[in-house]
C-alpha positions as CSV (number, residue, x, y, z in Angstrom):
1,X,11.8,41.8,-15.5
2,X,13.9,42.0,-12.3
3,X,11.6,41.0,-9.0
4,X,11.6,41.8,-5.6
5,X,11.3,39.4,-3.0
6,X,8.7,41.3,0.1
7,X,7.4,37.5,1.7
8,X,7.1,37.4,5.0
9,X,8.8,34.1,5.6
10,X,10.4,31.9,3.9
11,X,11.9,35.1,2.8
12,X,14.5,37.0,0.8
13,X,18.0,35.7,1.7
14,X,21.0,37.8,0.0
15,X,22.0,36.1,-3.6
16,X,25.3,34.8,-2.7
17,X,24.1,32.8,0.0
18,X,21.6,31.3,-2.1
19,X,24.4,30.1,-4.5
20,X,26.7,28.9,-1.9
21,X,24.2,26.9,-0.2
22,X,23.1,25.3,-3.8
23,X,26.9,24.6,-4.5
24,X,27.1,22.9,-1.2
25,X,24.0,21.1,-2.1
26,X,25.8,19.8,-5.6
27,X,29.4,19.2,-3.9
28,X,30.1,19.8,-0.2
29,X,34.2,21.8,-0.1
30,X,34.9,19.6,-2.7
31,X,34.9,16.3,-1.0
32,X,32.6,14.9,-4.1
33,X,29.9,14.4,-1.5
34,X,26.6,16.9,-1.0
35,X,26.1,18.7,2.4
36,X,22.8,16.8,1.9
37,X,24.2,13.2,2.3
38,X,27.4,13.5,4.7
39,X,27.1,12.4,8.7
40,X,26.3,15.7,10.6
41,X,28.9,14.4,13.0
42,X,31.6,14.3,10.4
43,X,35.0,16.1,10.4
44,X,33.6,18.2,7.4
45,X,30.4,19.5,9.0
46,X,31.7,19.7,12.5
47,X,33.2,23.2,11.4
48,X,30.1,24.3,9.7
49,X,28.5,24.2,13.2
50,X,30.8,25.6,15.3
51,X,31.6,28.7,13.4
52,X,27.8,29.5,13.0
53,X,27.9,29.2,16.8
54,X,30.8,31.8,17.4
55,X,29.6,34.1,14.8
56,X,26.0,34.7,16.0
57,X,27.9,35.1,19.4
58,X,30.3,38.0,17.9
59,X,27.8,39.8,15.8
60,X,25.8,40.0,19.0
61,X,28.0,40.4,21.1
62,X,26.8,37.6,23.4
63,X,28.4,37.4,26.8
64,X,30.0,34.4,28.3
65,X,27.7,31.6,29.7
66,X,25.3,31.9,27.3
67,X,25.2,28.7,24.4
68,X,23.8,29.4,20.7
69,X,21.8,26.1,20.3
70,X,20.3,24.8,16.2
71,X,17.1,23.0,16.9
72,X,14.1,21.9,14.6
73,X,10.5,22.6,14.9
74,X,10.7,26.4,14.6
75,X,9.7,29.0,17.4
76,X,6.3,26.8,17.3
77,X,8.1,24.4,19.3
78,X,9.5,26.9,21.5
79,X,6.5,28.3,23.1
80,X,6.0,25.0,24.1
81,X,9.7,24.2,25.6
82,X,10.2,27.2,27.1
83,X,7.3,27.2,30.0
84,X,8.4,23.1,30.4
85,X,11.8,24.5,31.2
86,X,11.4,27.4,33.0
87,X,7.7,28.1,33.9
88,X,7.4,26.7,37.9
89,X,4.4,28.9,39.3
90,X,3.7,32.0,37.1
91,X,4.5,33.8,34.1
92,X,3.9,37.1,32.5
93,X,3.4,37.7,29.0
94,X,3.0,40.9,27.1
95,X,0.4,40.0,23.9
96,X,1.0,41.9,21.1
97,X,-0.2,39.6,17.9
98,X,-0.8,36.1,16.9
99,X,2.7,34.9,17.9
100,X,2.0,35.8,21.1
101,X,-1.1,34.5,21.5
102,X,0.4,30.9,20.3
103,X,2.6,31.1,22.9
104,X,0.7,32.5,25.8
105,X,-1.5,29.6,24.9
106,X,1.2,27.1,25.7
107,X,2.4,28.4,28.3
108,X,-0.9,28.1,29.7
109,X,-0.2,24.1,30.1
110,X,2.4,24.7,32.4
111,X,1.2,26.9,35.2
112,X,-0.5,30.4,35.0
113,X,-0.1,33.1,33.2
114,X,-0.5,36.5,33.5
115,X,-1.2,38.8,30.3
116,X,0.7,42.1,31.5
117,X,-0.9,44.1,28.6
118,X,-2.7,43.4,25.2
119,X,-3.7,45.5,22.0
120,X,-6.1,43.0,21.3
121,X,-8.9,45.6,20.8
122,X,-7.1,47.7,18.7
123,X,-6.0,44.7,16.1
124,X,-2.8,44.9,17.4
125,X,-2.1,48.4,15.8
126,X,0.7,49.4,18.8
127,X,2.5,48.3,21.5
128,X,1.3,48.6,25.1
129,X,3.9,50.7,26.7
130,X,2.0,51.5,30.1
131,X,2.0,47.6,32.1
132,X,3.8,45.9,35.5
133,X,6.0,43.1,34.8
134,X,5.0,40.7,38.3
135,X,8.1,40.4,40.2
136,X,6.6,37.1,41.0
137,X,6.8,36.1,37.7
138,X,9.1,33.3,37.0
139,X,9.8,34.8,33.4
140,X,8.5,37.5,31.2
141,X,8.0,37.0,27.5
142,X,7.4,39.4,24.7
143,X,7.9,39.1,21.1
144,X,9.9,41.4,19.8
145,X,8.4,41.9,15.9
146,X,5.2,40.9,14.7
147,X,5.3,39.7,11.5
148,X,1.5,40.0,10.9
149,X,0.8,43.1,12.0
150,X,3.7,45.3,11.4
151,X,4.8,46.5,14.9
152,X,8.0,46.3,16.4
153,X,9.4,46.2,19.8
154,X,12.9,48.0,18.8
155,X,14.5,48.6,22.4
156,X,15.3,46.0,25.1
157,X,12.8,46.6,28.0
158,X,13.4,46.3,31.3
159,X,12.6,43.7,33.7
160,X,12.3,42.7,37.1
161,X,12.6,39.2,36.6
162,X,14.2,37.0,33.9
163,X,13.3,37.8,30.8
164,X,12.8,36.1,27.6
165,X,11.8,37.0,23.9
166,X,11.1,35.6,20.7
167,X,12.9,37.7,17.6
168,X,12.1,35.3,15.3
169,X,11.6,38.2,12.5
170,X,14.0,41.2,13.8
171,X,17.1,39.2,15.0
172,X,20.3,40.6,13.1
173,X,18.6,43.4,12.5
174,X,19.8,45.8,15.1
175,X,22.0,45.4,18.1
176,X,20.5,43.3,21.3
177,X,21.8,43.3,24.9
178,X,21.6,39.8,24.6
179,X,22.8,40.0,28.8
180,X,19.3,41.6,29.4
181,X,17.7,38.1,29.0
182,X,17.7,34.4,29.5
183,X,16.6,33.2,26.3
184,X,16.0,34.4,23.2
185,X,14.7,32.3,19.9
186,X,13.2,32.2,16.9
187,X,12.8,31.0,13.4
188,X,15.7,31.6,11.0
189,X,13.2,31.8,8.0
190,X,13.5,35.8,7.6
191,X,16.9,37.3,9.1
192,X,19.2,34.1,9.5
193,X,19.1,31.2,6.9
194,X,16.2,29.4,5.2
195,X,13.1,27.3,6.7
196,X,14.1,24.1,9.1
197,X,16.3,25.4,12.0
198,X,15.4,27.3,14.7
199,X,18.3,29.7,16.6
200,X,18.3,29.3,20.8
201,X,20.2,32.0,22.3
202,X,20.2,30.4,26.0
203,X,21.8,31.5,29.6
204,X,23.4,28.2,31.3
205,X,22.9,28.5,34.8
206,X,19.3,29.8,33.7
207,X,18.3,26.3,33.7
208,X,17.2,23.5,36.1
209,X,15.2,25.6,38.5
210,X,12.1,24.1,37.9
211,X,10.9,20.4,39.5
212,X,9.2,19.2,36.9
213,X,10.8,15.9,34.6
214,X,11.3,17.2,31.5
215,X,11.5,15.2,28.4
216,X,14.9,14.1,27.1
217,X,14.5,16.5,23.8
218,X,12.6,19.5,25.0
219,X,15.3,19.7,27.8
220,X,17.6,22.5,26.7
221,X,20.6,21.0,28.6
222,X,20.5,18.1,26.3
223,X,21.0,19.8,23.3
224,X,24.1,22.5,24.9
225,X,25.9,19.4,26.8
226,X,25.7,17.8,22.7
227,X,26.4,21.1,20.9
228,X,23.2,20.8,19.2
229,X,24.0,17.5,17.8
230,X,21.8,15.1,20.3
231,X,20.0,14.1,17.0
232,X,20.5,14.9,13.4
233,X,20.5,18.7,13.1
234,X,19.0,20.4,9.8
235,X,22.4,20.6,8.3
236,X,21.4,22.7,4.9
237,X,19.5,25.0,6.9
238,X,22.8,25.2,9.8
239,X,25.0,26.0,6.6
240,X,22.9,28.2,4.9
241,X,22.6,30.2,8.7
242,X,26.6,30.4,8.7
243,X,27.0,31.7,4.9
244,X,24.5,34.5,5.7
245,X,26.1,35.3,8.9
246,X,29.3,35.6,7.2
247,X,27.4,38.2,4.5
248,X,26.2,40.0,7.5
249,X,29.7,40.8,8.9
250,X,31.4,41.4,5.8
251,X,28.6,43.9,4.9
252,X,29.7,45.5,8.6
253,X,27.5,43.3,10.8
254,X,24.1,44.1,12.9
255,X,24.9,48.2,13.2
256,X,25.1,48.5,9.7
257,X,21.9,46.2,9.5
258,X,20.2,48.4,11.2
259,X,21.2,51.3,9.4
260,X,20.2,50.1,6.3
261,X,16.4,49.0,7.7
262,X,16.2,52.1,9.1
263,X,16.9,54.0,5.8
264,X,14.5,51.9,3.7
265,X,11.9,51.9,6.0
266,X,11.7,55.6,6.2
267,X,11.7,55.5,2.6
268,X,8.4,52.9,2.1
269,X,6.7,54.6,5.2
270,X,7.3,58.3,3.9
271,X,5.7,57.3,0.4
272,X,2.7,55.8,2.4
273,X,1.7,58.8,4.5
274,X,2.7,61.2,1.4
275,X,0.4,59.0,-1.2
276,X,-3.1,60.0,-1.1
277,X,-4.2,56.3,-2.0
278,X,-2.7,54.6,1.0
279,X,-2.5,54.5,5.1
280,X,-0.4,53.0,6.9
281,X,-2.1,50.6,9.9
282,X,0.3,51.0,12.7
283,X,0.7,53.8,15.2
284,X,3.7,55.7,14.3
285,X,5.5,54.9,17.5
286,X,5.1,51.1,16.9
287,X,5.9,50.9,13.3
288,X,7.9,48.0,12.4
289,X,11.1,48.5,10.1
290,X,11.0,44.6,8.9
291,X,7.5,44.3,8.3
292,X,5.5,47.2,6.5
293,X,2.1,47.1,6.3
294,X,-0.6,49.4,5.0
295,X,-3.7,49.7,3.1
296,X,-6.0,51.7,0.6
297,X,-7.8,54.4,2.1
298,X,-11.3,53.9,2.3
299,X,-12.6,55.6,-0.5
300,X,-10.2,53.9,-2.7
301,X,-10.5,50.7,-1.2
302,X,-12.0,49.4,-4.3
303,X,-8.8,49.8,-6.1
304,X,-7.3,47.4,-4.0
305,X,-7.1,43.8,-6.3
306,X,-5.9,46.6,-9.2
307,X,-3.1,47.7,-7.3
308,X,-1.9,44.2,-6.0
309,X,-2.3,43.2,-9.8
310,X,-0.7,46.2,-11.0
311,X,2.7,45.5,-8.1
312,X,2.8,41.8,-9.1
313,X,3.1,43.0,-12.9
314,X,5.8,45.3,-11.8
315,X,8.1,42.9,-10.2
316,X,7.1,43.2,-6.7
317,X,6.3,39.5,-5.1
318,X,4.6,38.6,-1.8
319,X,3.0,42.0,-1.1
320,X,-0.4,40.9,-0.3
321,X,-1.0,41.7,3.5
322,X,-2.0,39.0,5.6
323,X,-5.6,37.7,5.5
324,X,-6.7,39.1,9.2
325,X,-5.3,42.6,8.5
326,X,-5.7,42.9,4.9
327,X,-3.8,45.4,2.2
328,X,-0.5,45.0,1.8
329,X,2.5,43.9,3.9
330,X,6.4,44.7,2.3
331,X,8.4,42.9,4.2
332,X,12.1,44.6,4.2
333,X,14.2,41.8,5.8
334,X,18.5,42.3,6.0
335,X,19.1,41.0,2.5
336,X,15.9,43.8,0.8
337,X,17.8,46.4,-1.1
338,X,17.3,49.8,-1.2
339,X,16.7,49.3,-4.7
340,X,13.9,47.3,-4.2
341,X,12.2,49.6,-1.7
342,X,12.9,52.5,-4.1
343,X,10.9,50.1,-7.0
344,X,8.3,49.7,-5.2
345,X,7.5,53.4,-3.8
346,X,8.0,53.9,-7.8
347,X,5.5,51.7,-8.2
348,X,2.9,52.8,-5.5
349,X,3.5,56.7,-7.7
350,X,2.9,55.5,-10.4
351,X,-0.6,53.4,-10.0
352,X,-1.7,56.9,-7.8
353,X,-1.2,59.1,-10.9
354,X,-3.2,56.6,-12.8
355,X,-6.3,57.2,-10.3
């Protein structure tokens, strides 16, 4: 039985890369050696590091003076790093979702923070659209897809003063004006490469405007004036990042990435609001297309453990929706097929016409 891969994170990555990352693993280019146990500062891996850097540049489009930095300790870290590095007085944050919260509550160590907007008493079900940004702000952050919830931030906002954003679960996914902001990071876990690197995408003269001392690794400088190679980077995780960037421009890069998430996400949410069994849990307008999630409706809420039984014996894996929203979640990163979007609508038809 052929299965389809709908996890959140660590998530589906396209076959291919999966091989060529596991060949790499057994023997590195053919140099007898595995990626796993050369120097990172080698001549073999330099290359691997540097082309990862110019293509997230191209398929972004990412102007001059900005550097594409590989870092450990995932966006977690970030929401830490980024009020030491940039955070003097004030900064405003838009909450939409447990990411957000995470980070506001870092930022919080560093000097205050203003919450523009919040859908907090709605369980996070849209997007504020109606806030201020503080022009006094020293930064404003949003996160641009929320993994948990299902709602998507799809169009660059605008700001009065630098902004930042954490993509973690939508980068690659669609085009960015990556000019519009000063930073933006994530997690590669869902649209770049496997768990253990974290992507940086970070304006230069951005930096060293606030007067604190900031530790020698949480200081973004350090890690653009070593090319991301002030310590031992996650090297699998860097290569795996490069193959599946090279799969995302040979398949026509971010525009035909978006394309694609658009098509099977009007597919999945179609069969929801057509199928008599489910709802969707997200305001239209602040639907997510990586991160689908809906529910039974209530008077069939009792069918819930059957249909999660009746999808896992079907082939479809990580569906269960996340324990603070409940129901299902189909998460539809770059590498998700249409195929496997069309098997699971099949699916959701067939367990309706059994009830």
């Amino acid at each position: 039985m052929k299965k389809y891969n709908f996890n959140a994170g660590p998530s589906i990555l396209p076959r291919e890369v999966i091989e060529q990352t596991a060949q790499a693993c057994l023997d590195f280019n053919g140099i007898g050696l595995s990626l796993m146990e050369i120097s990172h500062r080698s001549k073999d891996f330099q290359p691997v590091i540097d082309e990862a850097e110019a293509l997230m540049k191209e398929l972004l489009d990412i102007p001059e003076g900005y550097s594409v930095l590989f870092l450990g300790g995932g966006a977690s870290l970030q929401f830490c790093m980024v009020p030491y590095n940039y955070l003097e007085k004030k900064a405003a944050y838009l909450n939409t979702g447990t990411w957000s919260k995470k980070a506001i509550k870092e930022a919080k160590l560093f000097g205050d923070v203003e919450v523009v907007a919040s859908s907090a008493d709605a369980n996070f079900t849209f997007i504020p659209k109606s806030y201020v940004i503080p022009t006094d702000a020293d930064y404003f952050h949003y996160t641009s897809n929320n993994t948990i919830y299902g709602t998507e931030i799809r169009k660059d906002p605008d700001s009065p003063v630098p902004m930042i954003s954490d993509m973690s679960s939508d980068i690659l996914s669609r085009p960015v004006d990556v000019s519009k902001y000063v930073m933006i990071y994530g997690g590669a876990q869902k649209n770049v490469s496997m768990a253990g690197v974290t992507f940086v995408i970070v304006k230069n003269d951005s930096l060293g405007k606030v007067s604190r001392a900031i530790p020698t690794m949480l200081d973004y400088r350090t890690h653009i004036e070593k090319g991301s190679m002030f310590n031992t980077p996650p090297v699998v995780p860097i290569y795996s990042a490069l193959m599946n960037m090279r799969w995302v421009k040979a398949q026509g890069g971010v525009k035909e990435m978006e394309r694609r998430a658009l098509e099977r996400a009007e597919i999945l949410y179609t069969e929801i609001d057509r199928n008599k069994l489910f709802r969707g849990t997200v305001e239209a307008d602040s639907r997510s297309v990586m991160n689908i999630c809906f529910v039974m409706n209530d008077e069939y809420k009792d069918l819930e453990a059957d249909f999660m039984a009746f999808a896992t014996e079907h082939g479809m894996v990580g569906v269960k929706g996340h324990r603070s929203v409940g129901g299902f979640r189909a998460s539809c990163y770059n590498a998700m097929s249409r195929e496997g979007v069309e098997a699971l609508v099949a699916c959701m038809k067939e367990f309706e016409a059994k009830h």
